[in-house]
N, C-alpha and C positions, 0 to 999 in steps of 0.2 A: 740284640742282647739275649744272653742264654741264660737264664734262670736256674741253679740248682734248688732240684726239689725231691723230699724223699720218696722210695718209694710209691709208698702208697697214694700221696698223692697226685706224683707223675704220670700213674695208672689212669686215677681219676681224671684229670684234665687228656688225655688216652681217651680214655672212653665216655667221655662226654661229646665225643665226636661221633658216636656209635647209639647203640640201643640202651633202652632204660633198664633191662635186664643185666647189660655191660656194664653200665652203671652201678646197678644195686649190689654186684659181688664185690664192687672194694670198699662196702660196709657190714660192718659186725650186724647181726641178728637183729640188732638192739638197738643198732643207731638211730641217730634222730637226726633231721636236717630242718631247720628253720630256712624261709625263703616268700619274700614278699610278703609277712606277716602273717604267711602259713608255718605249722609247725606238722612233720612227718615223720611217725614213728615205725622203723623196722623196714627188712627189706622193699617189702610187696608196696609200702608207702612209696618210699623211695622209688622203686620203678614206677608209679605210678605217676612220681611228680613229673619225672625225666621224662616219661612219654608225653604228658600232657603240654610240658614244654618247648618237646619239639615238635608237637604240633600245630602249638602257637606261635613259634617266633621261627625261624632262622636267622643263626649267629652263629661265629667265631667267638674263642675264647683263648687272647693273649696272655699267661702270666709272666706282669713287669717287676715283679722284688715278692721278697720269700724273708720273713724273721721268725723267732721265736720270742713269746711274748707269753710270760705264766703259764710255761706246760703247757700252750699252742703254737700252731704254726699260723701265723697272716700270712697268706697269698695275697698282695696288689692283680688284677688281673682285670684288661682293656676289654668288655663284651663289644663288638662290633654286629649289629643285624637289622632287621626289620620291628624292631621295639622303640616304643616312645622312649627318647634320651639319650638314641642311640648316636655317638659311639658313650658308653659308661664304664668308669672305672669302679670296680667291685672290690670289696675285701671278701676273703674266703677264709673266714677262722675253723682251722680243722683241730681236733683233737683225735689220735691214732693210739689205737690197741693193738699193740704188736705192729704185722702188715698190713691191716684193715682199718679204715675210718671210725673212729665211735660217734663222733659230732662233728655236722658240719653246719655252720651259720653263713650265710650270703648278707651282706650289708652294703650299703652306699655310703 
C-alpha cells in the first residue's frame, strides 16, 4: 500500500534512510522534535539526534496512513530493526511551515 504524503514529509521519511545532516534540512531553524521523552531544539539538535540514532539501532521505516488532525499531519508508520519492541507502530505528528518541518513528535 502507497501512502500519499506531502512534501515535506515524503523527504523526510527520504532522508531518514540517509544522514542526520539529510535529515536536519527538512526542518525550519527553529524546529523542535520530541522523541523517547527527549525533546530537541533546532537544526544541529536535530542532526544530532538522527546521528545518535543511527548509531544505535538499525531500522526500516514503513508509513501505513497519513490524516490531518488540528493543523497536523499523523503518519501511522511500522519501525522494523534491531530495537526492543521491535517490529512498532509509531505515530509521527508533524506540523509544516511552508516546505520545511516546524515540529515533529514520535509516539507509540
Amino acid at each position: 500500500m502507497t501512502v500519499k504524503l506531502s512534501n515535506p514529509i515524503q523527504q523526510y521519511f527520504q532522508a531518514d534512510k540517509s544522514s542526520g545532516e539529510t535529515v536536519s534540512q527538512c526542518f525550519t531553524e527553529n524546529a523542535v522534535v520530541k522523541d523517547e521523552g527527549n525533546t530537541y531544539h533546532g537544526r544541529q539538535a536535530i542532526r544530532r539526534w538522527k546521528e545518535l540514532a543511527s548509531a544505535k539501532y538499525d531500522y526500516t521505516c514503513q508509513p501505513l496512513s497519513s490524516e490531518q488532525q488540528d493543523g497536523q499531519v499523523v503518519v501511522v508508520s511500522r519501525l522494523t530493526g534491531n530495537f526492543p519492541g521491535s517490529p512498532a507502530d509509531l505515530r509521527f505528528i508533524f506540523e509544516l511551515e511552508g516546505d520545511l518541518i516546524s515540529s515533529l513528535e514520535i509516539t507509540s
